[in-house]
Structures are given as C-alpha cells and as structure tokens.
C-alpha positions in Angstrom: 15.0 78.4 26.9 14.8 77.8 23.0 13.6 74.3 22.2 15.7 72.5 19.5 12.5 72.0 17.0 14.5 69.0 15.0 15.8 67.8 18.4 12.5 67.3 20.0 11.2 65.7 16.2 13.8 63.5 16.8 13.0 62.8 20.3 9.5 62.0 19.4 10.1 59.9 16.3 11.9 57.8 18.5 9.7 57.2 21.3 7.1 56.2 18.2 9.6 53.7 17.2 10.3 52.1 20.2 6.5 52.0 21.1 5.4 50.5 17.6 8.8 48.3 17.7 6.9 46.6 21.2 3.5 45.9 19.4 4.8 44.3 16.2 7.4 42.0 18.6 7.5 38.2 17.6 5.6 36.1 19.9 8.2 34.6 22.6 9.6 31.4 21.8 13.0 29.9 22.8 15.3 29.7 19.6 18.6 30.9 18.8 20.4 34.0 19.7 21.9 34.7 16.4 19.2 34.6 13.9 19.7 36.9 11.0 16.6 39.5 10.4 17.0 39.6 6.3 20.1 37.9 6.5 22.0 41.3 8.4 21.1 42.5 11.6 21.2 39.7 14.7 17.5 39.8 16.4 17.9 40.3 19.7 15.8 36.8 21.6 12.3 37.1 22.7 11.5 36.8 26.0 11.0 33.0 27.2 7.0 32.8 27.5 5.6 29.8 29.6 3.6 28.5 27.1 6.4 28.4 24.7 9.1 26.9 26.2 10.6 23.4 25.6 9.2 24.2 21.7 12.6 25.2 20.0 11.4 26.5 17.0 13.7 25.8 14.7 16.5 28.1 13.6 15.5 28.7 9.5 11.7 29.4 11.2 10.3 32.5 9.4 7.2 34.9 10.2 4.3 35.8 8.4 5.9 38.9 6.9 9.0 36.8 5.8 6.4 34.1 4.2 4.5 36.9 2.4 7.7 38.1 0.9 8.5 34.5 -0.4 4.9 33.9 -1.9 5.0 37.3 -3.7 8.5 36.4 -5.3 6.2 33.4 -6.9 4.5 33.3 -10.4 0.7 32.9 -9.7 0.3 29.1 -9.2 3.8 28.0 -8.2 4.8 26.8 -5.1 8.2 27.1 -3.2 9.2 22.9 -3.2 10.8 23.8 -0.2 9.1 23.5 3.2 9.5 26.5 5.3 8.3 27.2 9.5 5.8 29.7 9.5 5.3 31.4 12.9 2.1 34.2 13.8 -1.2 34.2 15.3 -4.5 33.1 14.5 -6.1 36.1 12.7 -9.6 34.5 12.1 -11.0 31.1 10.9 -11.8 29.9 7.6 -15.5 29.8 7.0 -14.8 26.4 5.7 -12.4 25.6 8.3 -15.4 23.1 10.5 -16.7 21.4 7.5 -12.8 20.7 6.6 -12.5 19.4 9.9 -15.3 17.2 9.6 -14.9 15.3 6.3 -11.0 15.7 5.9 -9.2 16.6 9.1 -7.4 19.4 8.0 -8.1 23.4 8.9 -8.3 26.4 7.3 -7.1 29.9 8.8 -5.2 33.0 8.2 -2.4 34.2 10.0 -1.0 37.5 10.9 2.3 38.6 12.7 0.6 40.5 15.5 -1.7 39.2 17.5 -4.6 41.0 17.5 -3.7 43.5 14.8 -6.7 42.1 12.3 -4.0 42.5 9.9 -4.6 42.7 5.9 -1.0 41.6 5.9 -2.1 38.0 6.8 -0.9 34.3 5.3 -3.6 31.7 5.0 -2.9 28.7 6.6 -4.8 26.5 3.9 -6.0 22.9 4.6 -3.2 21.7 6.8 -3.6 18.7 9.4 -2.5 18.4 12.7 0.8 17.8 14.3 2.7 15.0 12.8 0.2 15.3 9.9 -2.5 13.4 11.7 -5.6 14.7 11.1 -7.8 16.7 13.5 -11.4 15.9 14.9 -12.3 19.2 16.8 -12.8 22.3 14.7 -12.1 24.1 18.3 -8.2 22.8 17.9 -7.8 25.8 16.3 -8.8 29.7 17.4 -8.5 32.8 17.3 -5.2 34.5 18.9 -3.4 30.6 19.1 0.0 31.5 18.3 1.2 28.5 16.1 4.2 27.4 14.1 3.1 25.9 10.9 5.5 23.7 8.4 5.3 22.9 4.8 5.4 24.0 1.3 4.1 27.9 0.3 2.5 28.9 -3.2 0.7 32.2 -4.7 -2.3 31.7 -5.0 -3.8 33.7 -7.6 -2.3 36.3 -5.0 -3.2 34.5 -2.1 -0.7 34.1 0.0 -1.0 30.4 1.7 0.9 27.0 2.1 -0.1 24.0 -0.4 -3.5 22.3 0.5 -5.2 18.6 1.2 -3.1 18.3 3.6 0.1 19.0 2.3 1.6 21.6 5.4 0.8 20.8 8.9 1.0 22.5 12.6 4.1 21.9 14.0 3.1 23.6 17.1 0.6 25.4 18.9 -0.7 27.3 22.4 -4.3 25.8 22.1 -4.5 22.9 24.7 -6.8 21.0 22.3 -4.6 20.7 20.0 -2.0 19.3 22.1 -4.7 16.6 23.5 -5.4 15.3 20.0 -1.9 14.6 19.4 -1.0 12.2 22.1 0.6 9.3 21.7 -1.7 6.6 20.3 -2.1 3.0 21.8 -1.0 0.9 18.8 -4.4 0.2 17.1 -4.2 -3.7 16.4 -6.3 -5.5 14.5 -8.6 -7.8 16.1 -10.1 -11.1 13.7 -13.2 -12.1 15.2 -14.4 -15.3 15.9 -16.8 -16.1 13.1 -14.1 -14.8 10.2 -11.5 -17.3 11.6 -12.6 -20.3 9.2 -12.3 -18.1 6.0 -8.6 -18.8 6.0 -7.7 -15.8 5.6 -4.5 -15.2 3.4 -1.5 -15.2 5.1 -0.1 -12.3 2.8 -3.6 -10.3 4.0 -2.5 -6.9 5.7 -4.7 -4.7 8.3 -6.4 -0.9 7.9 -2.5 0.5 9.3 -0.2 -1.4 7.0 -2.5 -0.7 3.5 -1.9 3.2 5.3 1.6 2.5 5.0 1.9 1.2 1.4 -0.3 3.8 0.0 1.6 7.1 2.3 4.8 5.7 0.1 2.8 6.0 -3.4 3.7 9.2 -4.9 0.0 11.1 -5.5 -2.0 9.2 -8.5 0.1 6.5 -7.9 -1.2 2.7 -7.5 0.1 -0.5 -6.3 1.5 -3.1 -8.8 -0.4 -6.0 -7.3 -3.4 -6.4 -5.7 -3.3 -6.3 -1.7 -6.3 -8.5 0.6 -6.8 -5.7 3.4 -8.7 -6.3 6.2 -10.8 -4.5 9.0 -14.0 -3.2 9.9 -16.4 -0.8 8.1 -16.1 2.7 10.1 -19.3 4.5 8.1 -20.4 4.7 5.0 -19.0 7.1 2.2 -21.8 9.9 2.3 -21.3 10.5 -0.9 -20.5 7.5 -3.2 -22.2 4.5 -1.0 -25.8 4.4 -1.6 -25.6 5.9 -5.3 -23.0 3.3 -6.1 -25.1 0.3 -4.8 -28.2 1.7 -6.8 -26.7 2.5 -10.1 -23.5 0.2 -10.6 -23.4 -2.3 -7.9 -20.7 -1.4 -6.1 -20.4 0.2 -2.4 -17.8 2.4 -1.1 -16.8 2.7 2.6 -14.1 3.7 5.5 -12.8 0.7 7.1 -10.4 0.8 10.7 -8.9 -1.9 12.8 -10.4 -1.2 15.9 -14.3 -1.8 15.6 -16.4 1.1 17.0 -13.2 3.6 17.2 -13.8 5.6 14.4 -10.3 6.1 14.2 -8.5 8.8 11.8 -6.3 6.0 10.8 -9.0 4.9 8.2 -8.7 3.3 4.7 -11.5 4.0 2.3 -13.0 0.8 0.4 -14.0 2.7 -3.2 -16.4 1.4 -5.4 -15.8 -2.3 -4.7 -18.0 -4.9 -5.9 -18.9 -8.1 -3.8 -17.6 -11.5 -3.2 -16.6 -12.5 -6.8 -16.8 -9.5 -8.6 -20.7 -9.7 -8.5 -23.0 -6.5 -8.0 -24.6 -5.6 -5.1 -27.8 -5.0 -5.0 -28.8 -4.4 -1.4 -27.9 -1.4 0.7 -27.7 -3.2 4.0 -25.1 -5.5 2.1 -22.5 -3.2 4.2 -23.4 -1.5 7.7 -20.9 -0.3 10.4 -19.1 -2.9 12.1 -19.1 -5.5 9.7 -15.8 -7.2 9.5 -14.5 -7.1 5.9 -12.0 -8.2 3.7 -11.5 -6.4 0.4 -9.3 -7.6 -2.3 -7.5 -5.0 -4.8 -4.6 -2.9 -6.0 -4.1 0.3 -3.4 -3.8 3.8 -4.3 -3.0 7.2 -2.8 -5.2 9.6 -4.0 -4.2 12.7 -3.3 -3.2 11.6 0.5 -6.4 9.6 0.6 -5.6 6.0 0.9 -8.0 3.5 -1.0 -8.7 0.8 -3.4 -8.5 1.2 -7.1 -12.1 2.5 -8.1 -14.6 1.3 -10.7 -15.3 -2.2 -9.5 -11.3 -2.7 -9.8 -11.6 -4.3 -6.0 -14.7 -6.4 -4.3 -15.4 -7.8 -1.0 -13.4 -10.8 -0.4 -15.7 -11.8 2.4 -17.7 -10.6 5.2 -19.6 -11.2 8.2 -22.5 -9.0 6.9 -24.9 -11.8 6.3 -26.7 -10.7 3.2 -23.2 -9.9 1.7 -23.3 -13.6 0.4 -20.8 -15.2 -1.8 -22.5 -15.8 -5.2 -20.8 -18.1 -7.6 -20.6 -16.3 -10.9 -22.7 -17.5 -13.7 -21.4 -19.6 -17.1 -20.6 -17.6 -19.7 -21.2 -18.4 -23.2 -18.0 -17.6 -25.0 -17.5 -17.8 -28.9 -14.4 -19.5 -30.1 -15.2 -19.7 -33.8 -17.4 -18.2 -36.2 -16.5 -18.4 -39.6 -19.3 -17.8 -42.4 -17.1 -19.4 -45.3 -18.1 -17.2 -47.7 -14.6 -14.9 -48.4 -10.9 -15.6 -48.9 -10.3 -14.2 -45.4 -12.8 -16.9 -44.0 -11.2 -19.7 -45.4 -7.5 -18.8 -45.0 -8.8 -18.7 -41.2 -8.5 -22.8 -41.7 -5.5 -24.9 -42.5 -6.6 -26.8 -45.7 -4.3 -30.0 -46.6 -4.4 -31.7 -49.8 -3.5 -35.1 -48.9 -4.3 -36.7 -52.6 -5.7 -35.4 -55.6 -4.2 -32.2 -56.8 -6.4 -31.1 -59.0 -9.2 -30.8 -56.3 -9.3 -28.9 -53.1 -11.6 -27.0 -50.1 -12.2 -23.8 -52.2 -14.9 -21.1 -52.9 -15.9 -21.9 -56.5 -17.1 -19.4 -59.0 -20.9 -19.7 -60.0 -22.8 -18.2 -63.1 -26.0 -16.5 -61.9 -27.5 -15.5 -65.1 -24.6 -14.1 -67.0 -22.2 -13.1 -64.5 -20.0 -15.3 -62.8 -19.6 -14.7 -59.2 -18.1 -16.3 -56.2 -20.6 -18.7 -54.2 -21.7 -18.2 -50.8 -19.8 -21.6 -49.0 -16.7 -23.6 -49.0 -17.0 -26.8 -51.8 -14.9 -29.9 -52.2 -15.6 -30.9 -55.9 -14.4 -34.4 -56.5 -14.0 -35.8 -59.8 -14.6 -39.5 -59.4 -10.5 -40.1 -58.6 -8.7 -40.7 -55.3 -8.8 -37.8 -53.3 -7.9 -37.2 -49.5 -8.6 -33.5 -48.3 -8.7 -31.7 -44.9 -10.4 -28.5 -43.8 -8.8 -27.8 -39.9 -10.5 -25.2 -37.6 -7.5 -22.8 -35.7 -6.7 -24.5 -32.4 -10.0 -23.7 -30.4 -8.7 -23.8 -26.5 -11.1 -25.2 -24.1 -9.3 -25.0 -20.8 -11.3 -23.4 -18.2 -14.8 -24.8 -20.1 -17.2 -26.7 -19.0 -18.8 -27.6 -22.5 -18.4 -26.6 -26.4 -20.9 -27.4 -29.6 -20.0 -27.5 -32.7 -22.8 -25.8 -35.3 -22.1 -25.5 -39.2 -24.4 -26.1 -42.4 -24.2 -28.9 -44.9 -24.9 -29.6 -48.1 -24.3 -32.8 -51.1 -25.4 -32.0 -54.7 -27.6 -35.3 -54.1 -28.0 -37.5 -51.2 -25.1 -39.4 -49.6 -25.7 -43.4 -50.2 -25.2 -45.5 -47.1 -21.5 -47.2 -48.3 -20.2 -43.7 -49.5 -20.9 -41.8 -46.2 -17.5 -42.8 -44.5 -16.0 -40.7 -47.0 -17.1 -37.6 -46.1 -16.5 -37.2 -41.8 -16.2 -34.4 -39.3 -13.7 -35.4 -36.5 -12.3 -34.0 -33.3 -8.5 -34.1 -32.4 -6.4 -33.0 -29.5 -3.3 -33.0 -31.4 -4.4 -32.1 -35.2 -2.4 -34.4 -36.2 -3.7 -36.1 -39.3 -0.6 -38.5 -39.5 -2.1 -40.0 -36.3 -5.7 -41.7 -37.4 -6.1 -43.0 -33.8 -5.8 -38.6 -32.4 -8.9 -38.5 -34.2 -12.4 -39.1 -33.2 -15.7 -38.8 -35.2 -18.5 -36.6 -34.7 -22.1 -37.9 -36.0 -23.3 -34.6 -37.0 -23.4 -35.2 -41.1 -26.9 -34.7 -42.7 -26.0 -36.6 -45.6 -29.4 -36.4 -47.5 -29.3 -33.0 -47.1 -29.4 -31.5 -51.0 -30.2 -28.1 -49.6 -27.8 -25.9 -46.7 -28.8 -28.3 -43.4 -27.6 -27.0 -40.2 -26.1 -29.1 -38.0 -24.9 -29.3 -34.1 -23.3 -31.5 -32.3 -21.7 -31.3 -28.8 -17.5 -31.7 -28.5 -17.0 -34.8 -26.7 -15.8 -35.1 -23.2 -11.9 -36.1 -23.8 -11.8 -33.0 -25.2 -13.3 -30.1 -22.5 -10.7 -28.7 -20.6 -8.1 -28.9 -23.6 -7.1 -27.1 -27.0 -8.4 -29.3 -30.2 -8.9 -29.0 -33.7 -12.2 -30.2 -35.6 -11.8 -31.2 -39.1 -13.6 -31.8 -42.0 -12.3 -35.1 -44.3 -13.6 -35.3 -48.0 -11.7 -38.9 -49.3 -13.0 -40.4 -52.6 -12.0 -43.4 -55.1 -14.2 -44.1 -57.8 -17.8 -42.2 -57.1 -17.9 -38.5 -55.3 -20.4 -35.8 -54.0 -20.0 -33.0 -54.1 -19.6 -31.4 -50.1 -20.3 -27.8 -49.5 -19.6 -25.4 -45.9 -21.2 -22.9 -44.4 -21.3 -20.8 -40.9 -19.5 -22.4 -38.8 -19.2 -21.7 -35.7 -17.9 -23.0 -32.3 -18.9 -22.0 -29.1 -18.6 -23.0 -25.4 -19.8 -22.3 -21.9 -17.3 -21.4 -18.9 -16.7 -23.7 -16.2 -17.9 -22.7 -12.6 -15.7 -24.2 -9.8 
C-alpha cells in the first residue's frame, strides 16, 4: 500500500511533541485548575506529587521561562517593584553561594524549568534567605535538582536574569528536608539579665536584641532612628572585619549581640563601631569577648536589612560585665569662653561699653603718631581728663553652667603708676545680673597691677558665687578731679568642665 509521506510527517511530528511536551512538564504541585498559560490556553493540573502536596502554590505563581520573559522586558538595572512566585529546579549552585551562607544567610543559585536539562535558559536565584526571610545556616539547605518556589522582586541584571539581592526575595518553598528543619517554629528567644547586671538599673525604656530587630525591619533602607535606643544582650562574636581594626586605630569595637547567651542565634543585632562607657576609646581588645552581657546606648539603623547602631562612635557601651570594659569618667575640658585681643573695631563692639558720665570721654581705640603717620593703637584706652567720669566696659554674657572653674586673664597698663587713694577708681568686677544700676550685683576682683606703666598681664580666678551661672565681668574707669590714663589688652576668659 502507498504510504501518505505528509501523513506519516505528521504522525511523527506529533509523537515528537507529545514526547518533548512530557520532559519540559512543570514539576507537580497542587494549584488551581484554571490557570492561564500566557493569559489563553487553561493548563491542564500537574499531577499531585507527595512531596508537593499541602504547598498550594499560589495561583499568579510563574515559571522560570515566564520570569525570563519579565526580566528581558526590563531596561538593564531596573527591577519589576512587583514581587512575583518563581517556580523550577535547582540547576547548579552559586560558587559564592557557602560563603553567603556563612556571613549573611542568604544563597545563591540558578534555576531552570526542567530538572535536569542543565539549561542555558536558567534564572538566578540571587542572595535570597530562607523561608519567611529568616536567614539560613547550612549551605546544604540548598541542592541541586531541589525543586523550589521562590518569591520577591525580579531585575535585569546587566542581562542577568535574577531576583533583587541582600536578601530582598526569599524561598517560599522547597523539597530539600534541610531546608524545612531550619524553618521550624522557634522557642521565643527571651532575654535573660544576669545576676551581676541587676544593680546597674537598667533603664526601664531599655529594649532586648528582638525588639531593636523590630524597630530597625520597619526603617526603610538607610534609614535611622530619631532617638537613641539602650539595647541590651549578649555579645554573639566579634565582627571579623571591623573589631580588632576598630579598637587599634579609633577606639571603638564592633560586634553581634543575641538574647540568648551561647545560641548564636540568626536573630542578631550588630553593635558598629561603638565606643565605651562614656564615649571613651577603647584601647584593649579583650575589652569585648563572647558572652559578655552588654548594654549599648545609640540611635538604630537598618542598613541595608542589617540591623545596627549608628556607626562612627555615634553609640558606646552603656555598661558591661566584661571587667576590663571599665567605666571611665571623662576628663575636664578646658573650654574658651572669651578671647578678645582689643585691638580692632570688631573686638571692641564684642563688649557693651556704657558711658555713665563724662561725654566727652569713653572705652575707645585711640589713634597714635608713630613717626609721621597716625595709626590706630594696639589696646582699648579710657583717657580721662581730670572731670567726673563714670565708664563701663562689659564682657558678652560668659555662661558657666555645667563648669567647674573659670579665670579671668587680660593685660594692663596706667600712663604712670596708680597712687594708693586713686586705685578705687579704676576696678574689674564680676556680676550675675550685669546690672550696673545694682552696686550690690557686683563684686570686685583684685587682679589690678596698678603700678604697671608697661602692658602687665594679669589673672585672677572667677569667684565661686558665680560657677555654675552666666555673668558678666566689667571694667569701671570713675574719675573726679585727677585721672590715669587705663589701657586693655587680650582678654580672655576661659574655664574647665565640671566632671559629675
């Protein structure tokens, strides 16, 4: 009998089909009957696999070829901003997939549509954590042929086809028993004060390693806290990175931290670049060791899903049971409240000069002839002119709250030397108020070098009445009948910081 050549073409091209149509079929998986392939033809179901059931992957779930098409729809660098369910098989692991693992929890793989196929047509499952975006601890969670549902966002990566890293996507589901193990449900993982950290009353405001978790997960990435946050827990290890180099050239130590001592837990908060008790450097290594009980004081952050303090020294070590992490009180600081030379306009309008008497005369910088060429002098001068005069130079308000001292340094200098019963008329006093209406605000400072014909320096200390307050310091020129002329210089007001 003739064969029909296109008939038995035909015949063939379909058995092709059908055979190729059974090894490119979708992994089984309950889901619905109606899903649209491309939106027009109904799919008929996979068959129910044991290792699938119970998953109900959801509906809008897509596969690796349907992910592809989305990425390559994408301008190199953009992402989707729309999570999507990726379903395929574990083509091959990333060879930075274990060391992801290790320092980061998350994995790194490619996927492909047919299990087995070693497919070039393959989407890269790119840093993504575990179920419920915990992070995973075995690098063996994850192998080759696992069939797993991934969810999150998808981008084109320079032509890469992959879902949005650190952590970003996550496993929904997956065959590989490990994987399921890590993601049991945890005992709650409460914080335990010990013994010896009971007396530090403790804030009652101060939150554990899972709440400062919580307040950074709800920062947006970059983001930080408005106020600072006491957190405490125990030190889980050492940053391999940052600790030892940050102690040895700025002081400050960086470290994970977890509630429960000894679990190393997943659930950790990382301690960067904190200082120690006070804002003080440290300076010894062994300052911080695993298991110390800490509290660290700062302003939280999520940086880029990792959940820390501020960095550079912004936080320190509130307090600790490492016994060489002491509590150092912080040295007086000298701080400069004054320093005016009195030589330029700008210097002198820095005071408040009042003319009380005596128009004519007042705290100015006179002009002096050097040779032929007048110029202005190199100090503040009250000329008098042998008639009543009354004259104050007032310092700006110098605030001394929060010291535990202040002196008072400034040169002098009379045309001649200051008799006995004409030194009352030139005085240097100290007020609270500044009030010159109120004589009895005011109190005098022996500082005067009244022989002093040539620029004298001259210090005294502020009294006592007056640490821990604002106050003025004036100088008074008064005259009747005989005057001296009183010339300033440099002065300058300065005062250390109190130390509780």
């Amino acid at each position: 009998m003739k064969t029909n050549k296109h008939f038995s073409t035909f015949i063939f091209t379909a058995a092709l089909l059908i055979f190729t149509a059974c090894e490119m079929a979708i992994p089984p998986f309950i889901g619905p009957t109606d899903r649209p392939d491309n939106g027009e033809t109904p799919v008929v179901p996979p068959v129910e696999a044991p290792d699938t059931i119970g998953w109900n992957v959801p509906a809008e779930a897509i596969t690796v070829s349907e992910a592809r098409d989305i990425c390559a729809a994408l301008e190199s660098g953009a992402t989707t901003g729309t999570k999507y369910y990726v379903m395929g098989y574990v083509k091959k692991i990333h060879n930075k997939h274990a060391d992801g693992v290790s320092n980061y929890g998350n994995a790194q793989f490619y996927m492909e549509e047919v299990k087995d196929a070693n497919s070039s047509d393959d989407f890269m499952a790119f840093q993504v954590y575990g179920p419920n975006s915990k992070k995973l601890s075995d690098p063996n969670a994850v192998a080759v042929g696992d069939f797993v549902v991934i969810y999150g966002e998808l981008t084109n990566y320079n032509g890469t086809y992959e879902t949005t890293g650190k952590g970003a996507a996550y496993i929904w589901k997956s065959t590989n028993p490990l994987l399921n193990e890590q993601v049991k449900p945890e005992e709650p993982e409460v914080l335990v004060i010990p013994e010896e950290a009971k007396a530090w009353n403790i804030p009652a405001e101060a939150i554990d390693v899972i709440k400062a978790r919580e307040i950074c997960a709800a920062l947006a990435a970059g983001d930080s806290t408005d106020k600072p946050y006491y957190v405490m827990g125990y030190v889980k290890k050492l940053h391999p990175t940052y600790h030892e180099s940050g102690i040895t050239q700025y002081g400050n130590a960086t470290f994970y931290m977890e509630n429960i001592n000894g679990k190393n837990s997943q659930n950790d908060f990382l301690a960067f670049q904190v200082y120690g008790p006070n804002g003080t450097k440290i300076n010894d290594l062994n300052s911080v060791a695993v298991g110390d009980f800490v509290v660290v004081y700062g302003k939280l952050t999520n940086f880029n899903g990792t959940y820390e303090t501020v960095g550079k020294a912004a936080a320190y070590v509130w307090k600790s049971t490492n016994p060489l992490m002491v509590e150092t009180k912080p040295e007086p600081v000298e701080v400069e409240l004054l320093n005016q030379d009195l030589t330029t306009e700008p210097s002198l309008k820095a005071f408040n000069i009042v003319d009380v008497l005596g128009e004519a005369q007042t705290w100015k910088i006179p002009v002096v002839t050097t040779g032929k060429k007048p110029t202005k002098a190199k100090y503040t001068q009250m000329d008098g002119k042998n008639a009543e005069n009354e004259d104050w130079l007032i310092t700006p308000e110098l605030d001394l709250t929060g010291m535990s001292e202040a002196t008072l340094t400034f040169e002098s200098q009379f045309t001649t030397a200051v008799p006995k019963e004409f030194q009352k008329q030139y005085t240097v006093l100290v007020s609270s108020t500044g009030d010159i209406a109120k004589a009895e605000d005011w109190t005098e400072l022996p500082v005067i070098p009244y022989d002093s014909t040539a620029f004298t320096a001259a210090t005294v200390s502020l009294p006592a009445e007056m640490i821990g307050k604002k106050c003025y310091i004036a100088w008074k020129y008064t005259c009747q009948e005989t005057s001296h002329e009183w010339r300033l210089r440099n002065v300058v007001v300065k005062a250390m910081t109190k130390v509780d």
